[in-house]
BALUMLO-632699 format. One record per residue (C-alpha): x, y negated, z negated. Coordinates in steps of 0.1 Angstrom, whole numbers, plus 5000, padded with zeros to 4 digits. Layout:
# BALUMLO-632699
XYZ ...
# end
This chain:
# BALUMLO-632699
122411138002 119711337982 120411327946 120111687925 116811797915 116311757875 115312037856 111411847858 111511837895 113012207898 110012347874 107712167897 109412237927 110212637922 106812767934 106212567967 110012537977 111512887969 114212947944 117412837946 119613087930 123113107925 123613377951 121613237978 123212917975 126513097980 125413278007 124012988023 127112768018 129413028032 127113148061 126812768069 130912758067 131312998091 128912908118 130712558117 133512748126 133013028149 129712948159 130912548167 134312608167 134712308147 136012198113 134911918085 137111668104 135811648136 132211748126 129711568139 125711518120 124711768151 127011978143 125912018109 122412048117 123312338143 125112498117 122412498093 120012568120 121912928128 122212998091 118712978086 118313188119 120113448105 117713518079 115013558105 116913798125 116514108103 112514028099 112413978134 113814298147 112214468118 108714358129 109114458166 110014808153 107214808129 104714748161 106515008182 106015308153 102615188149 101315118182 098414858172 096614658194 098514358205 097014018214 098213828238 098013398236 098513278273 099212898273 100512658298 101112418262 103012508232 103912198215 105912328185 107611988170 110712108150 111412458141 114312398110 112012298080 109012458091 111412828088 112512728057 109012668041 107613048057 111313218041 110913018012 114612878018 113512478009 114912497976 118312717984 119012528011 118612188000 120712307973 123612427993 123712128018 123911897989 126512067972 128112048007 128211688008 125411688027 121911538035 119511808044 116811518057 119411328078 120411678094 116811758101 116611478115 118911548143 116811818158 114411738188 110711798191 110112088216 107511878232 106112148252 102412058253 100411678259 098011688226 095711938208 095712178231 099012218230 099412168195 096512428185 098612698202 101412638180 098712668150 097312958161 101513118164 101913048126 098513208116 098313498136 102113608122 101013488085 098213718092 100414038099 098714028140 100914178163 100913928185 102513738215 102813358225 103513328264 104112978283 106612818304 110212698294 109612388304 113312198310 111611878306 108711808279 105811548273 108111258283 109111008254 107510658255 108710308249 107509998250 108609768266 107609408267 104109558257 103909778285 104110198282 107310288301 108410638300 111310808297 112511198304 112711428276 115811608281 115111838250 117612098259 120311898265 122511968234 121312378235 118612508214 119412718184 116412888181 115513038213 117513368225 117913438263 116613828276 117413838309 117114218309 113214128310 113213938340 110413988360 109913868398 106913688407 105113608443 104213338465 102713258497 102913548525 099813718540 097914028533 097714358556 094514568547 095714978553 093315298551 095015358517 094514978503 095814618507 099814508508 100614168498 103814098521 106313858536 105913688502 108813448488 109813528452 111013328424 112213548390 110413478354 113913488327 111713508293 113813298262 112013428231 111913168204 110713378168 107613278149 108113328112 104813448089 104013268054 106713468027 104813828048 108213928065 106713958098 108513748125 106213748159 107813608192 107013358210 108113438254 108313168276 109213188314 112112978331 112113018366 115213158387 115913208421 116913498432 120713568444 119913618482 117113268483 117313168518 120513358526 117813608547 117413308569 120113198589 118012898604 117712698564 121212448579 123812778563 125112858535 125612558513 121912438519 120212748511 122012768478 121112378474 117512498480 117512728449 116012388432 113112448448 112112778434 114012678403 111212358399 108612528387 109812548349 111512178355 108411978335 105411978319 102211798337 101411518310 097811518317 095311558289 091811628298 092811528334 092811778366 095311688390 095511968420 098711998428 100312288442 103412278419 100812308390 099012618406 102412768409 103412688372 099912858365 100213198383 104113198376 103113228337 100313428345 102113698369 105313698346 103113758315 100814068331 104114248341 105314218304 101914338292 101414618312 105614738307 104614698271 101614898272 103015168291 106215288271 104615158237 104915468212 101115648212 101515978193 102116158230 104916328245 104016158280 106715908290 104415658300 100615608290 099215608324 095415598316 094315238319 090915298306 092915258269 094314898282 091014738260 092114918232 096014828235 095514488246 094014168242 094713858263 093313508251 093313248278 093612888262 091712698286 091512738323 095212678331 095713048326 092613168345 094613358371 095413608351 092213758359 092913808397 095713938389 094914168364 092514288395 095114308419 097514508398 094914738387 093414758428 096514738442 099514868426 097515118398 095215218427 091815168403 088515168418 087114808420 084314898390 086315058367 089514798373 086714538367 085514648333 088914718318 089914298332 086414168315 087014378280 090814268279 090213888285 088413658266 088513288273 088412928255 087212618267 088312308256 086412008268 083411868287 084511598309 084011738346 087711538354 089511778334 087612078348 089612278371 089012308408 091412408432 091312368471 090812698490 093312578513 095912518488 095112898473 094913088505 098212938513 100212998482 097813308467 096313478497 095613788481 094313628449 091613438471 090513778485 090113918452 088313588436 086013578469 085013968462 084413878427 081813618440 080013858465 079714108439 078513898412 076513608429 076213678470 077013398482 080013218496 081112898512 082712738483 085012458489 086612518459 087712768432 086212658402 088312808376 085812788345 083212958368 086013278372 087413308332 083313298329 082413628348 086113758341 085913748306 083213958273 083513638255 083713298263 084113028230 083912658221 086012478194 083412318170 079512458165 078912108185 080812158214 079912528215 076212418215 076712148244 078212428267 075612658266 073212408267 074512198298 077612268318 077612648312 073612698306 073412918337 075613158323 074713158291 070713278303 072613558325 074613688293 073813498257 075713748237 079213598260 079013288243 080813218209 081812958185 085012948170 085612588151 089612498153 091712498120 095512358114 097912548098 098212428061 102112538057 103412238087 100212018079 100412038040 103612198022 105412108049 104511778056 103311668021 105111877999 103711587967 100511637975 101312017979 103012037943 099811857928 097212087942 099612407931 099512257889 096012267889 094912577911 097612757917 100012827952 097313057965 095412807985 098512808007 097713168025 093813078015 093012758020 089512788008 090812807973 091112457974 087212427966 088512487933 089612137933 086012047930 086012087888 088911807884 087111497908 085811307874 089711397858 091411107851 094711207850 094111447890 092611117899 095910927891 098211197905 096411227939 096710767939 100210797935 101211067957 099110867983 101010527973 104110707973 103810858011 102910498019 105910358003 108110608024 106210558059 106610198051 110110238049 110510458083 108710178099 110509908090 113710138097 113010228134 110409968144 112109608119 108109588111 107609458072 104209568061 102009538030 101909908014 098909787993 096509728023 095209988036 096610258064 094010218089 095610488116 094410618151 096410868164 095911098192 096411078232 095110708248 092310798265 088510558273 086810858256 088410858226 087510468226 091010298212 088709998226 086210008200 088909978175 090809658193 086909528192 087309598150 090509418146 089509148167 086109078150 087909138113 090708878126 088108588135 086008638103 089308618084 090008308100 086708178097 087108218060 090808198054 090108138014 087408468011 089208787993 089508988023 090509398020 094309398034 094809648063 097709768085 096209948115 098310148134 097210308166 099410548185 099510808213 101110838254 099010738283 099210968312 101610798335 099010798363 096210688340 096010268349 093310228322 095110398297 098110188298 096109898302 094809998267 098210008251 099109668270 096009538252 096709658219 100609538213 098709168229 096309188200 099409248178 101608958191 098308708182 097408878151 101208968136 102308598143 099608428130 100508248093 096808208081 096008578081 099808628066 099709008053 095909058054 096109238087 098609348105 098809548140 101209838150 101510008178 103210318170 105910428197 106010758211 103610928189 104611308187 104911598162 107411478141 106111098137 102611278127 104211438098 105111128089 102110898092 099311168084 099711238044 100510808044 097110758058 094510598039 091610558068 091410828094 089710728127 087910988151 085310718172 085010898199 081610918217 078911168204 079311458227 082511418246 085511518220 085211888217 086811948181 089611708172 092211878151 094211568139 090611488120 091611818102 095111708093 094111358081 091511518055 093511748039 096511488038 094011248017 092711008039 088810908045 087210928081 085210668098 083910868125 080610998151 079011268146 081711468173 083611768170 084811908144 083811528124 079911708119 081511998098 084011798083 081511598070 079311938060 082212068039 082911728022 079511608019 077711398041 078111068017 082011118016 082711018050 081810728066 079710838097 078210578123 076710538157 075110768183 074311108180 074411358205 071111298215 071010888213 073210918240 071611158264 068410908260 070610638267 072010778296 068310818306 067310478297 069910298311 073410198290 073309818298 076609688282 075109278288 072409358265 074809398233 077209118249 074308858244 072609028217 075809018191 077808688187 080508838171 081009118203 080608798224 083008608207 085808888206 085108978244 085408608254 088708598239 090208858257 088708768292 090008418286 093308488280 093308428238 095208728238 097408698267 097708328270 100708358296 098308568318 094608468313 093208738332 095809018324 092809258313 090209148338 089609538349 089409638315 086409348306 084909438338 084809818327 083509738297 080409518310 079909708340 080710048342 081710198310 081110598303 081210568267 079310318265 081410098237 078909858232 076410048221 077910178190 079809828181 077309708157 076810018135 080910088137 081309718120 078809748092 080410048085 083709908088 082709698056 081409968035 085210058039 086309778027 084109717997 085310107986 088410067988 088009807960 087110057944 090610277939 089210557916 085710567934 088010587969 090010867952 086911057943 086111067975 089411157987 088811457965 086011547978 087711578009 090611788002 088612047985 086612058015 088812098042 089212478034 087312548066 089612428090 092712598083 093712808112 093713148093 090213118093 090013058132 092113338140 090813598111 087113498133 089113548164 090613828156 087514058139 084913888167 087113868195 089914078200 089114368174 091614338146 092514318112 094114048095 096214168067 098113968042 100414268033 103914218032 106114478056 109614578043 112714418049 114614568072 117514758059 119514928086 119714828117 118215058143 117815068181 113914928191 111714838224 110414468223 
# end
């Protein structure tokens, strides 16, 4: 149980945490009493922990209610532009704390739990992730929800309601096995159903071209039922929303057909349509072209354009028309963000509503699609680009096909294509196309996208990524949080780049000592979890050496087994030498259909059983493989984090955002010169991370050249030594040649070329050791970094979204309260 704050810990805690006063606490306690009971139907006897957390998880809804209601009316009277996020990922985490920190209800309601008899952590602990998205993708679409409400933006997150999320993993004898993520299985507080919004949308059919235009007909329909979730701003009032589609059958599915095997079958058969929303696609940076995946894309897509368009039409205008009916003003009304290709359809679509149901000319329904839709790209690898069979879409899309072909004679004259490249279509369909670090931005226009970019160079944007600070800082690191407020102030928390301010206290003795022992502190606690959940004991004076983020061969989780391995035999060699302690901890899911992937985890918990169990190295190292990586164990492990590692090859991570998190949680990178890592280390200062191997251009002479991995093999005894091991077995002495493909891959035919960066990732590897010998010189640094991470909060990327992209204002006014309750359009 959490003992009372003391006056000390109140003083500090008042600003970051809300106030607790009497009357809130009251209200809190008695609100919390009667959801148990009505809402629950339960009482303090036959209470259960979930119970307790639903309670206080409607009691803090309530207070979101009002704001949320209040803000929708506020949009209405005002009519501004609205922006529209389209996103096949949203992966939120938990929504109880992170409401609490934007109403400034931490302090109240840790207050009134404890005077309850209860634990506030434990209860939070009960709710699930809303896994709703594989990695950063996802996860930067749940950023960007935060910002754009924190930043008074009237706008709109739309996805799918996906029944089943990124599935959990275990492990299981070493191996990844994974398990269904039944998220919705004990009812989720914070989403409210709308059915009086449910749109139909259309599949397969065949098109009839008339005098008067083209019908789409014969189609089968499924119905889009929109559950809102709210999206609270920083302390602003303003509570956006957050729509995503589940699909529903309608009543009479299949009855029409009396050949489906009757009555009973065809209402079985309502599965079928209903499978679109069942699961997420846990591919990251992988295309798989399935048809259930195309349907999940224009499902979200079709849903989302018929709310847009309703919205636009009876929004309030300063008319006494009904309906605005001139589509020319859609530009000005609306703007639609694709995030990534996954939405592209909404550009044929926009088309055929505008051709076909609005009765545009082609020209003008053309312009008004390209100044409404803007579109970012979010990696480079040509397997996660997005082509789709024409078979596949003249089957299920036929009219969409039409449209995309027409798009292509107009634009380039020439047909034949065997398959619709999606990129290629948000390209022409968009007036601005973006990147997600100045690197990545620069390598599209350069290579994959060079073509376009000489046709139209004022198309082509950079917008770096960002984090919101309230989950990845107050939230999450509410010591580190406190700290930063006694010296500058709680500004930095709605303007990040305050934190420069930090700059005038790096030689101050007593900031240097505060940020130490926050760090040691999160340590202490993460220790703690771990030993919990995973009955690991480890060493919170080595260092937290962590890599976390999806298990991919780009992202090169190798190079770092190749570290652990090499640092283990030199230890060995030397038993009696002082050797820097580390734990490393490496964590993140393999796509299930990814062999090398899970070969890589396999590999890593091997490493572990040698390394772990071995009495001469005792507590110097020590190997983790952190299970089921996800939102909520990221909170956890990023402000504990001494080391932060982002390895992946120059030129093939687009930005990185959990590089962000890491830096302004206190942890040092060891890194390439990729992503968001070159401006990270441009903020900090070059000298206060620790940057190694190819550049950008040492590996597009490489590639020239020839990347021979045998070369390095017998040029470095220590690579030799470490690869021997594992092809022999060392590490896997029950089955000698249990990672035979992944040795062969590595000599043979490896794309990111592991080798060639081994030597210069080693060396460097001991320059982190020697400094972190070095406790205040480490902190300094540390320092640096924090006051430099201002850039990459995600109010930055969305106030550069907003005034270059969409055509906004950000504003960081509050709006009223709402104090009567009134009758409003969403």
């Amino acid at each position: 149980m959490s003992k009372p704050l003391s006056d000390h810990d109140r003083k500090k805690q008042i600003s970051v945490r809300g106030l607790a006063g009497v009357e809130n606490v009251t209200e809190l306690k008695s609100s919390f009493n009667r959801h148990l009971h009505f809402t629950l139907v339960k009482d303090r006897i036959v209470a259960t922990k979930r119970d307790y957390y639903f309670a206080l998880a409607n009691t803090v809804r309530d207070h979101l209610v009002g704001r949320w209601i209040r803000t929708q009316q506020h949009y209405y009277d005002k009519d501004p532009k609205r922006v529209y996020y389209i996103s096949l990922e949203f992966y939120m985490g938990r929504t109880l704390q992170n409401t609490m920190v934007n109403l400034a209800l931490e302090n109240a309601c840790d207050e009134a739990t404890y005077q309850l008899g209860l634990d506030m952590e434990e209860l939070q602990e009960m709710e699930e992730d809303a896994g709703l998205g594989n990695g950063g993708l996802g996860r930067l679409a749940a950023c960007f929800l935060d910002s754009m409400a924190s930043l008074g933006l009237a706008a709109y997150g739309y996805g799918i309601r996906y029944e089943f999320g990124i599935f959990n993993q275990k492990i299981v004898n070493g191996w990844q096995v994974e398990e269904a993520d039944d998220w919705l299985r004990f009812g989720n507080p914070w989403e409210k159903a709308r059915p009086e919004y449910m749109r139909p949308v259309k599949f397969y059919g065949r098109t009839e071209h008339h005098p008067d235009g083209v019908k789409w007909v014969d189609t089968q329909v499924v119905l889009a039922l929109p559950y809102d979730t709210p999206i609270p701003g920083y302390r602003n009032n303003i509570v956006n929303t957050m729509r995503l589609w589940s699909a529903k059958a309608p009543c009479d599915f299949n009855l029409k057909d009396f050949n489906v095997g009757g009555y009973i079958q065809a209402v079985l058969d309502r599965n079928l349509a209903e499978n679109i929303s069942r699961v997420l696609y846990p591919n990251d940076n992988f295309f798989e072209g399935k048809e259930l995946r195309l349907k999940q894309e224009y499902f979200v897509v079709s849903a989302t354009l018929q709310d847009i368009i309703r919205r636009f039409k009876v929004s309030k205008f300063g008319s006494r028309e009904v309906v605005r009916t001139d589509f020319n003003k859609l530009p000005d009304k609306v703007a639609i963000q694709l995030n990534d290709t996954h939405p592209a359809m909404a550009i044929p679509e926009l088309m055929r509503v505008l051709v076909d149901e609005e009765e545009l000319d082609w020209d003008k329904a053309w312009d008004i699609c390209v100044r409404t839709c803007a579109y970012t790209n979010h990696t480079v690898l040509p397997e996660a680009l997005e082509r789709w069979p024409i078979d596949l879409f003249a089957h299920l899309l036929p009219r969409h096909l039409e449209i995309i072909y027409e798009i292509n004679r107009r634009l380039f004259s020439e047909g034949g294509q065997k398959r619709v490249n999606m990129a290629h279509l948000c390209i022409v369909g968009s007036h601005a196309v973006n990147g997600v670090a100045q690197i990545h931005s620069d390598i599209l226009t350069a290579t994959i996208f060079k073509d376009f970019y000489e046709m139209d160079p004022h198309k082509f944007q950079n917008k770096t990524n960002g984090i919101t600070p309230r989950r990845w800082l107050v939230m999450c690191n509410p010591g580190l949080a406190e700290v930063i407020a006694e010296r500058i102030g709680e500004d930095f928390i709605r303007d990040l780049d305050q934190l420069k301010g930090l700059l005038k206290y790096v030689n101050d003795e007593a900031f240097i000592r505060d940020i130490a022992k926050v760090k040691q502190e999160n340590k202490l606690k993460f220790a703690a979890h771990l030993e919990e959940h995973y009955k690991v004991k480890i060493n919170p004076n080595s260092m937290f050496d962590i890599q976390v983020k999806r298990i991919h061969e780009y992202k090169r989780q190798l190079l770092n087994c190749l570290h652990m391995i090499t640092y283990y035999n030199r230890i060995k060699k030397e038993p009696n030498k002082q050797w820097t302690p580390r734990t490393v901890m490496i964590g993140g899911k393999a796509a299930p259909g990814y062999h090398t992937a899970k070969m890589i985890i396999r590999m890593i918990t091997a490493i572990g059983e040698v390394i772990n169990n071995d009495p001469v190295v005792g507590d110097r190292l020590k190997v983790i493989f952190l299970e089921n990586y996800r939102v909520t164990l990221a909170e956890k492990a990023i402000p504990a984090a001494d080391l932060s590692q982002q390895i992946s090859t120059a030129g093939t991570e687009a930005s990185g955002t959990g590089n962000m998190k890491f830096m302004l949680n206190g942890a040092l990178t060891i890194g390439t010169m990729d992503g968001a890592n070159v401006e990270m280390a441009e903020e900090a200062g070059d000298g206060n991370l620790f940057i190694f191997g190819m550049r950008v251009d040492d590996v597009t002479a490489l590639d020239k050249k020839g990347y021979h991995a045998v070369d390095y093999y017998n040029r470095l005894p220590e690579l030799k030594q470490a690869m021997d091991q594992i092809s022999t077995g060392f590490f896997s002495p029950k089955q000698p040649d249990l990672f035979k493909e992944i040795v062969d891959m590595l000599m043979h035919h490896d794309r990111f070329k592991v080798f060639a960066d081994y030597e210069d990732y080693i060396k460097c590897q001991e320059q982190v050791n020697e400094l972190y010998k070095n406790p205040k010189e480490w902190t300094k640094k540390v320092i640096y970094n924090i006051a430099g991470s201002g850039k990459f909060s995600s109010d930055r990327t969305i106030s550069q979204y907003a005034r270059e992209i969409w055509g906004v204002e950000p504003t960081l006014e509050k709006i009223p309260r709402l104090l009567y309750y009134v009758c409003w359009t969403c």
